[in-house]
Structures are given as C-alpha cells and as structure tokens.
DRENZA-884847 format. One record per residue (C-alpha): residue in one letter; x, y, z. Coordinates in steps of 0.05 Angstrom, whole numbers, padded with zeros to 5 digits, always signed. Last residue first. Layout:
BEGIN
aXYZ/...
//
This chain:
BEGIN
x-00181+00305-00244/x-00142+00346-00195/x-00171+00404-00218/x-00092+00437-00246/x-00082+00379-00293/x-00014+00382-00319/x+00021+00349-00262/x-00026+00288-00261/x-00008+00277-00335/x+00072+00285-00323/x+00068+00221-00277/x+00035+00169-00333/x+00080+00198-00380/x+00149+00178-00340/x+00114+00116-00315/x+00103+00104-00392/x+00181+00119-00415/x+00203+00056-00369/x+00258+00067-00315/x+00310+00013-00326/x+00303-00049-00285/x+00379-00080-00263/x+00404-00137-00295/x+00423-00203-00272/x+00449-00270-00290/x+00433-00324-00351/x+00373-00357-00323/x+00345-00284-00307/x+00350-00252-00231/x+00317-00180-00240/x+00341-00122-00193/x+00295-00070-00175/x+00307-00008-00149/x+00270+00034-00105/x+00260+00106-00089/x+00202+00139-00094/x+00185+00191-00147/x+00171+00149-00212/x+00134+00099-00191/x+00103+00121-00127/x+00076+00177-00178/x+00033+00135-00212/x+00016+00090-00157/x-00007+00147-00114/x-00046+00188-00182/x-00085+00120-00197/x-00106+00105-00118/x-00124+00186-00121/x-00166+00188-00175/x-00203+00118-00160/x-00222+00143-00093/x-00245+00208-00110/x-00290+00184-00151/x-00312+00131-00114/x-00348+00169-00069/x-00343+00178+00016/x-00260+00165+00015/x-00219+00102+00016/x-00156+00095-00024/x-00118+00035-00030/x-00047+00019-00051/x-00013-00043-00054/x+00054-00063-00074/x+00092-00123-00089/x+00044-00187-00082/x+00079-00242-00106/x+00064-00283-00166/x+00144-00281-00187/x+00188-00294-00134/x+00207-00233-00092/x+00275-00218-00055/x+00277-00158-00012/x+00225-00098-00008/x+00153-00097-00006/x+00114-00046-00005/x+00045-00029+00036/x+00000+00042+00015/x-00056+00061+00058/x-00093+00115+00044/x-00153+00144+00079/x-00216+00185+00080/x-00205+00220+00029/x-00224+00294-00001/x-00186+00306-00060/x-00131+00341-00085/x-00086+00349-00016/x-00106+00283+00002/x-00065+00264-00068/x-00005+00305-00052/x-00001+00282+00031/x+00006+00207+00004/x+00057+00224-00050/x+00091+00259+00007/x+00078+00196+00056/x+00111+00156-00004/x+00173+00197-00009/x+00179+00197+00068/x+00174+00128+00072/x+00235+00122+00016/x+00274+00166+00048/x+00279+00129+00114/x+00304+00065+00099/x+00343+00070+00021/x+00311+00023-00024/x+00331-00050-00053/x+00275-00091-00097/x+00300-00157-00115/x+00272-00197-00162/x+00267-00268-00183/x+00264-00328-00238/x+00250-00274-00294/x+00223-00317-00360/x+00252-00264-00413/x+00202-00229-00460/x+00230-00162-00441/x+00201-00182-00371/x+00170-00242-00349/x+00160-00281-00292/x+00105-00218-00261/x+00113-00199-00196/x+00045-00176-00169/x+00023-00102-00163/x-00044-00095-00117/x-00096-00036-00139/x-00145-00012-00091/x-00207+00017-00092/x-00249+00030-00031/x-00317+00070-00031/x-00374+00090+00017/x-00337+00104+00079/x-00364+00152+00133/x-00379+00098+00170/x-00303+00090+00189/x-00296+00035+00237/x-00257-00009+00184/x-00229+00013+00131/x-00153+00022+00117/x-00143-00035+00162/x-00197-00078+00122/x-00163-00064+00064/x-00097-00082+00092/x-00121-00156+00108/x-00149-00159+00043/x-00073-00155+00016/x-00048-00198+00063/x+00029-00189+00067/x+00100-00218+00053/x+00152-00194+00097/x+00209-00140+00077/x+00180-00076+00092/x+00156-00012+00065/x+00090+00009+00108/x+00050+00064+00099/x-00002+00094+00133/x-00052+00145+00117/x-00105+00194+00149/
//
C-alpha cells in the first residue's frame, strides 16, 4: 500500500508517480507535492545542504506517518522518496504522493504525510553559507501545521 525510500541518489520525480500508479484502475486521483532546495534561507544565498538521518529509524518513522494517514482515509497508495546527503539548491528533496479513487482523500493525506514527515521523522539539515555552516532550527509553522491534524478527530 506504500513504499518509501530514503536514500542518497538523485531521483525522477514522474518516474515515482508512475510507480505509485500504474496498473491500478481503481485510481482516479494523484497529488503529489515535490520539495526542492531552495538558495536561500534567512535571506542568506545557501550554497548547499546536507541532510543526515539515522538508517533504520527514519524509514520506520515515515512508514508510521504512512500507516496514520491510510488509517484516516481510504488510499490506494503512498509513496514517499527522500533524499539524504549533500544537495545543491534546485534539487528535488522529498516527494510524497498519494493515490486513492477521489481527490479528496488524496490531497488530505499528501498534506497530513508531509506535515507530519516534518516534524516527526528524523533528519537534520545542515546549510553551507559563504561564511560556514549552521544547522536548521525547527520552524514554529511545522510545529502548527502538525498540531492541526491532531485536533481534528474526522480526519479532515
């Protein structure tokens, strides 16, 4: 029912799509939402990033996300790809798509996995500036964006 992948190589994000769908009739919606690296961040020009995760945990963290939002609605799929390692801005970072028989369903559950994937899985990200590093600090709206999904009790 889903599949996810953390690893280190760049990937295709249409390429997934048609993983997550193909040879499933019963399919009448796909939404997806792809995170790029963006160059800047606090309004510095960020020359790189790398995102560092513990093996292991962090698949089972997203497979629980996963289970949470097939638990809420009924899906067809979910496929969720992250990338770890060095990224250069303009590169895909995450994807996660969501195919059930409405959309719906599907855009409430893409919203609710990325939501929670960041806030409850664990990576850390590491920007390279002109002038060193810095870690990424936890921002207050993931924090919101999560406690919203646990306050609705219809999944909606």
């Amino acid at each position: 029912m889903f599949s996810v992948h953390v690893q280190s190589e760049p990937f295709d994000p249409a390429a997934e799509v048609e993983l997550l769908r193909a040879g499933n009739p019963r399919i009448g919606a796909v939404v997806a939402f792809l995170g790029l690296m963006r160059d800047l961040s606090d309004g510095e020009r960020v020359e790189a990033m790398t995102l560092e995760h513990y093996p292991g945990m962090t698949e089972k963290a997203l497979e629980a996300i996963c289970a949470d939002a097939a638990s809420r609605w009924a899906l067809e799929g979910i496929r969720v790809v992250h990338r770890v390692g060095e990224l250069r801005p303009e590169e895909p970072i995450v994807l996660v798509a969501v195919a059930s028989r409405h959309r719906g369903e599907a855009f409430r559950a893409c919203e609710l996995v990325i939501d929670y994937l960041k806030t409850r899985a664990p990576f850390w990200k590491k920007e390279r500036l002109a002038g060193g590093e810095r870690w990424v600090e936890a921002r207050h709206g993931d924090s919101e964006a999560e406690a919203r999904w646990d306050q609705r009790s219809d999944g909606a």
